[in-house]
C-alpha positions as a printed NumPy array, in Angstrom:
array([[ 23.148,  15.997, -14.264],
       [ 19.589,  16.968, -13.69 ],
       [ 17.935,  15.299, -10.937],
       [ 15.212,  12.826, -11.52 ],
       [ 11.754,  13.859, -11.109],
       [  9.266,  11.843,  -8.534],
       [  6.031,  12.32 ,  -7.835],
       [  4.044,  10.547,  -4.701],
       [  0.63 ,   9.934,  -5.397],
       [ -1.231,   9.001,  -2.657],
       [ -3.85 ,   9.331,   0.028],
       [ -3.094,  11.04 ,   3.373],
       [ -2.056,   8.197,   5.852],
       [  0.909,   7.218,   7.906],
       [  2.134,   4.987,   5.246],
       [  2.292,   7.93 ,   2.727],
       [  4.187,  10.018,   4.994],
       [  6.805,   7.25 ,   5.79 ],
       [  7.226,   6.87 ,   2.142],
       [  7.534,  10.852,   1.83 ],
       [ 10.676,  11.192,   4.304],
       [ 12.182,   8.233,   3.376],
       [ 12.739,   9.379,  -0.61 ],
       [ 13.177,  12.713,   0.437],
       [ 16.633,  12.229,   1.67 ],
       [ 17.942,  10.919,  -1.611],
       [ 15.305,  12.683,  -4.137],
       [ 15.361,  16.071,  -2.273],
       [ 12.583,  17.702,  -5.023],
       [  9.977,  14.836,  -5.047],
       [  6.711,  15.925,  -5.201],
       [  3.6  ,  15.223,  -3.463],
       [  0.01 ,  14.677,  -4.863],
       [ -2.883,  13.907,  -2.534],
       [ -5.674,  12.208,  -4.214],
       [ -9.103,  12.629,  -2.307],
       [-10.373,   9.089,  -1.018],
       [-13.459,   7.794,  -2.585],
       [-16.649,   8.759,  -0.714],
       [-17.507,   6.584,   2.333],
       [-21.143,   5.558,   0.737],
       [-19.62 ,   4.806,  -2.723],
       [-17.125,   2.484,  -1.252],
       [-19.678,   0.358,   0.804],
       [-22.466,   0.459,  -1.976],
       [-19.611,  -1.168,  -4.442],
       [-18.607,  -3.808,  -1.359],
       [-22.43 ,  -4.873,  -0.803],
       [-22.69 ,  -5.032,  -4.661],
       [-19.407,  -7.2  ,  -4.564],
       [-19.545,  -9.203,  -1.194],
       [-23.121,  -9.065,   0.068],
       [-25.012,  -6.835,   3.026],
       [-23.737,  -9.503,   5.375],
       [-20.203,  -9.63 ,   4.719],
       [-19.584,  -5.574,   4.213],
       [-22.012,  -5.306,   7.63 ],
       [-19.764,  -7.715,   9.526],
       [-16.573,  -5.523,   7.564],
       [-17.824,  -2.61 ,   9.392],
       [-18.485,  -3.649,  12.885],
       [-14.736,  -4.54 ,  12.387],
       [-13.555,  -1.225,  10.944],
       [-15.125,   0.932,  13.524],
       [-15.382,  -1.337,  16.784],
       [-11.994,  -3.374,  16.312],
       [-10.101,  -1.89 ,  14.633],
       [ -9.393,   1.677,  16.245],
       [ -8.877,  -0.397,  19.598],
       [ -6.147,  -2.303,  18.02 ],
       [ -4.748,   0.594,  16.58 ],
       [ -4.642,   2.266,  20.129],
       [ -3.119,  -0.487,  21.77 ],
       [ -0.206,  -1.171,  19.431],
       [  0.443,   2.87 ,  19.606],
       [  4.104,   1.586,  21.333],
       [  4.764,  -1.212,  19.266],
       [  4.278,   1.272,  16.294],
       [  6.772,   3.406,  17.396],
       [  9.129,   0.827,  18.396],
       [  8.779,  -0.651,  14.929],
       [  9.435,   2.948,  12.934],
       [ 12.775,   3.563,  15.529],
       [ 14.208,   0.692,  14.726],
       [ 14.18 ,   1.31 ,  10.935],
       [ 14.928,   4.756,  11.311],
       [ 11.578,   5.497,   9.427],
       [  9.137,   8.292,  10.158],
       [  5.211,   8.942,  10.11 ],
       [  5.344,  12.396,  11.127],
       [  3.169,  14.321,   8.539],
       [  4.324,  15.744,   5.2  ],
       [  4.861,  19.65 ,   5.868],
       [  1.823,  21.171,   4.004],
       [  2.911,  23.521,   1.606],
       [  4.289,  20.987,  -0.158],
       [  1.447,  18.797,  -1.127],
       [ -0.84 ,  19.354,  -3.906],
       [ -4.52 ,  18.121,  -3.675],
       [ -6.492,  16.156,  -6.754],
       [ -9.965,  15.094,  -6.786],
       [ -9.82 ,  11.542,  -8.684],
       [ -6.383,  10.698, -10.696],
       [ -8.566,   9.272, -13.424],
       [-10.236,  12.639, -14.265],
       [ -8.666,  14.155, -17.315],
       [ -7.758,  17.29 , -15.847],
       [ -5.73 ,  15.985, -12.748],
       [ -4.085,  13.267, -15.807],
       [ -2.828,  16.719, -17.655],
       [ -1.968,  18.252, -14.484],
       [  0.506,  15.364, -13.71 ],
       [  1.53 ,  15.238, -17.338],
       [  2.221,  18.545, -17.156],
       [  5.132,  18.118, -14.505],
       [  6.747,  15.752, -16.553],
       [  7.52 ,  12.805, -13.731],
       [ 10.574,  10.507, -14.418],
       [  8.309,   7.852, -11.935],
       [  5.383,   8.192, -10.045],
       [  4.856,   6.397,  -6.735],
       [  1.462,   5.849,  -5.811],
       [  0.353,   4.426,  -2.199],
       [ -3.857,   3.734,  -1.302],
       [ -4.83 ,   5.09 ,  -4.563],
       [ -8.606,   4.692,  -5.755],
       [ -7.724,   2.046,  -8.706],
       [ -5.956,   3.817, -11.891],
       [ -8.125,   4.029, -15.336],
       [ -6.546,   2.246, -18.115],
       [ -6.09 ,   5.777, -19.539],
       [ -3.641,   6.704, -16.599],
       [ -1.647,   3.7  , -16.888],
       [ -1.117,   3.934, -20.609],
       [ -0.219,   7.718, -20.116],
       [  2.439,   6.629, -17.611],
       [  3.008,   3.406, -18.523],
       [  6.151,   2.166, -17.299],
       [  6.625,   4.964, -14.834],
       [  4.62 ,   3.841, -12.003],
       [  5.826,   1.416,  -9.339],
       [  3.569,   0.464,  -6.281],
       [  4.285,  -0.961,  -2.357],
       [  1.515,  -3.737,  -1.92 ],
       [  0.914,  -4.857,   1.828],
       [  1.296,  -8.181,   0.772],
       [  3.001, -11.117,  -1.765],
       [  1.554, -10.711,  -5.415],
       [ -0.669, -12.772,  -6.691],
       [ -1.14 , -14.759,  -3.884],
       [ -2.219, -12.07 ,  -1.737],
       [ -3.938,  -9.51 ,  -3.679],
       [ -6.29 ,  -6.823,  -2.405],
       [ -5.942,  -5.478,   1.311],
       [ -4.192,  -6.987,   4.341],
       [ -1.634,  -9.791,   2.897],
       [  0.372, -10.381,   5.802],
       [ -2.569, -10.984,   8.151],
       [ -4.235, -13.409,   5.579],
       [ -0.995, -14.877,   4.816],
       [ -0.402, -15.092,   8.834],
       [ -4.115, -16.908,   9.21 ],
       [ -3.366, -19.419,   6.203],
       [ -0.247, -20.369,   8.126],
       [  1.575, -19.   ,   4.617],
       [  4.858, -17.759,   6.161],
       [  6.27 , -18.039,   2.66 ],
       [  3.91 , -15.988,   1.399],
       [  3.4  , -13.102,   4.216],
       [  5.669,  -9.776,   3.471],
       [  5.308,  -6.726,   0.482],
       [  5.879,  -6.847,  -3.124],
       [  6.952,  -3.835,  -5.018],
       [  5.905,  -3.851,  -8.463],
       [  5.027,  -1.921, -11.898],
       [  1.13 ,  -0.424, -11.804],
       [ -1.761,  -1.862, -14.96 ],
       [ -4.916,  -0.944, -14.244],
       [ -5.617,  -4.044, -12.517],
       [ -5.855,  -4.884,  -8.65 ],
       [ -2.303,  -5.68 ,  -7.842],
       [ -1.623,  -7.432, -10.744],
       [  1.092,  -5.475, -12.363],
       [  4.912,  -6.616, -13.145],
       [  6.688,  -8.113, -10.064],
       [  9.897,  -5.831,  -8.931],
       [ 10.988,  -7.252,  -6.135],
       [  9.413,  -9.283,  -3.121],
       [ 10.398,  -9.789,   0.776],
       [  9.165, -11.349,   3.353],
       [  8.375,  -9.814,   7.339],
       [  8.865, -11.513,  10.445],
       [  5.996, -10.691,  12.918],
       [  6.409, -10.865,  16.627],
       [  4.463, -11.712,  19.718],
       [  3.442,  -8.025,  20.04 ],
       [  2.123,  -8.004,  16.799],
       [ -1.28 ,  -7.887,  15.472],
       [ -3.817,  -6.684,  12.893],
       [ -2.916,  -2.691,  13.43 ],
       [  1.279,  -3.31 ,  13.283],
       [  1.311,  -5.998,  10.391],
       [  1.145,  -3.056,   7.694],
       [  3.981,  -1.13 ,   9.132],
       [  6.428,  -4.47 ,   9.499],
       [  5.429,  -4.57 ,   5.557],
       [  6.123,  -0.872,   4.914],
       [  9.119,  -0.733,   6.36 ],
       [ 10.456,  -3.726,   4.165],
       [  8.301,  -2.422,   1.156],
       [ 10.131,   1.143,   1.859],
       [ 13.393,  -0.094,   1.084],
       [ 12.341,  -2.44 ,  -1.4  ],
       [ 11.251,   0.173,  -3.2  ],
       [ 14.195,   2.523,  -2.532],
       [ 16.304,  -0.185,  -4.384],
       [ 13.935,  -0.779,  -6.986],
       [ 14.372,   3.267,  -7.81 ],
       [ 17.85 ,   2.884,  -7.791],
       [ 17.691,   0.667, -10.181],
       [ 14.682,   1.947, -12.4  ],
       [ 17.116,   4.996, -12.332],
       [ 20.604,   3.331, -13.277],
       [ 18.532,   1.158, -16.005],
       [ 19.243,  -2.31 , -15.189],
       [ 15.816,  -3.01 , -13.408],
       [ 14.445,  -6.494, -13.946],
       [ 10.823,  -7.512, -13.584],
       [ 10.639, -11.005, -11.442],
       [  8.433, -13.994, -12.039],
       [  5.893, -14.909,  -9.144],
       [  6.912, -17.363,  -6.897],
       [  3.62 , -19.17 ,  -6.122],
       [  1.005, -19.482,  -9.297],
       [ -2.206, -19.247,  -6.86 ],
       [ -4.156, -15.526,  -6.841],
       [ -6.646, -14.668,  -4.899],
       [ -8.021, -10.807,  -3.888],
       [ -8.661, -10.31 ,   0.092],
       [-10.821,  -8.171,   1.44 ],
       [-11.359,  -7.024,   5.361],
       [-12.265,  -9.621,   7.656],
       [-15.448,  -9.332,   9.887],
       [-15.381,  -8.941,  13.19 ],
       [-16.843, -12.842,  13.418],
       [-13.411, -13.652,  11.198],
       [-11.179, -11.963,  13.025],
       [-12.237, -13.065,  16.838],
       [-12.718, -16.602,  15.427],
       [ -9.129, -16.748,  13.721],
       [ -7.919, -15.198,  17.066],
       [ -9.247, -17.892,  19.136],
       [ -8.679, -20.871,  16.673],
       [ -5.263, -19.889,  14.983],
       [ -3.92 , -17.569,  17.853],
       [ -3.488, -14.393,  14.847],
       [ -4.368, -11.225,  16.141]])
């Protein structure tokens, strides 16, 4: 029996590789696509079109003065969190991955079409065209950082953490539309988030559990007896970054970090 044919379509982060190593032990010829990230300036003129100068400026401070701190300081926790699962970040060897300018563009749509994917996994992908989708449809499946609908957009578990939501804070895996996490419901589970925990480790509690999540959902997708799931809440919201104001006030006030 010929084995099934995966493609990973993603950006280059941690997240992407641990997603990379993981398949690869059961789906030894997956292949890797690395779409370039949309340009720094295009990104923040679309958030001050969406959110406001305020907001995106306050976003900012975050990204760059927070942020890599956090990042820094949770270097062991990191680690600790990736041993235990028996998970890996180490980067994908390079002369497997393939480089794409947008996914949308016609050519890089042909070039995937081309290789004839069985299922695509995308991670931190600019958001797909409705041309992609409907040339795929069906075939892609998604790890969100968060539980669908409620937490849409970036950084569900920390939201989900500051709305005192503990229902509601974990990782969905789920089909791709061309919408912002919106897509069919696969499977959903929720993360348990220690003392040591904060806003740099919540991601990779939710990747791990998204990881094999997603690992079943193949299976299954595979095998042919994969059943979407209804949405256990009926609220949806999208969530952007917090500011640095947000995140030092919900530190102080709600003790999440």
């Amino acid at each position: 029996m010929m084995e099934q044919k995966i493609i990973l379509l993603a950006v280059d982060c941690d997240f992407t590789n641990m997603i990379y190593h993981a398949l690869k032990e059961s789906y030894s010829n997956i292949e890797v696509i690395i779409e370039e990230p949309v340009s720094k300036g295009k990104l923040i003129k679309g958030r001050i079109r969406k959110l406001g100068l305020f907001k995106v400026l306050g976003q900012l401070v975050f990204q760059v003065g927070v942020y890599p701190f956090l990042k820094r300081k949770s270097d062991a926790r990191i680690k600790a969190i990736l041993y235990k699962a028996g998970m890996s970040s180490e980067p994908i060897p390079p002369g497997i991955v393939e480089k794409i300018g947008s996914a949308n563009d016609n050519k890089s749509i042909d070039r995937i079409k081309d290789k004839a994917p069985d299922l695509i996994i995308i991670n931190g992908t600019r958001i797909l065209s409705k041309e992609f989708v409907k040339t795929f449809q069906g075939k892609i499946m998604n790890i969100h950082a968060g539980i669908t609908p409620a937490y849409r957009g970036v950084h569900g578990a920390y939201w989900a953490l500051v709305n005192n939501d503990l229902e509601n804070c974990g990782t969905t895996v789920h089909f791709v539309d061309s919408g912002i996490d919106t897509g069919s419901i696969l499977v959903q589970g929720k993360v348990k988030v220690e003392k040591d925990d904060n806003f740099a480790t919540y991601p990779y509690l939710q990747f791990v559990q998204g990881i094999n999540l997603l690992q079943s959902s193949i299976q299954k997708f595979f095998e042919g007896n994969l059943k979407i799931i209804q949405a256990t809440s009926d609220k949806s919201a999208l969530w952007y970054h917090p500011t640095f104001i947000e995140y030092f006030y919900y530190w102080k006030t709600k003790k999440v970090k």
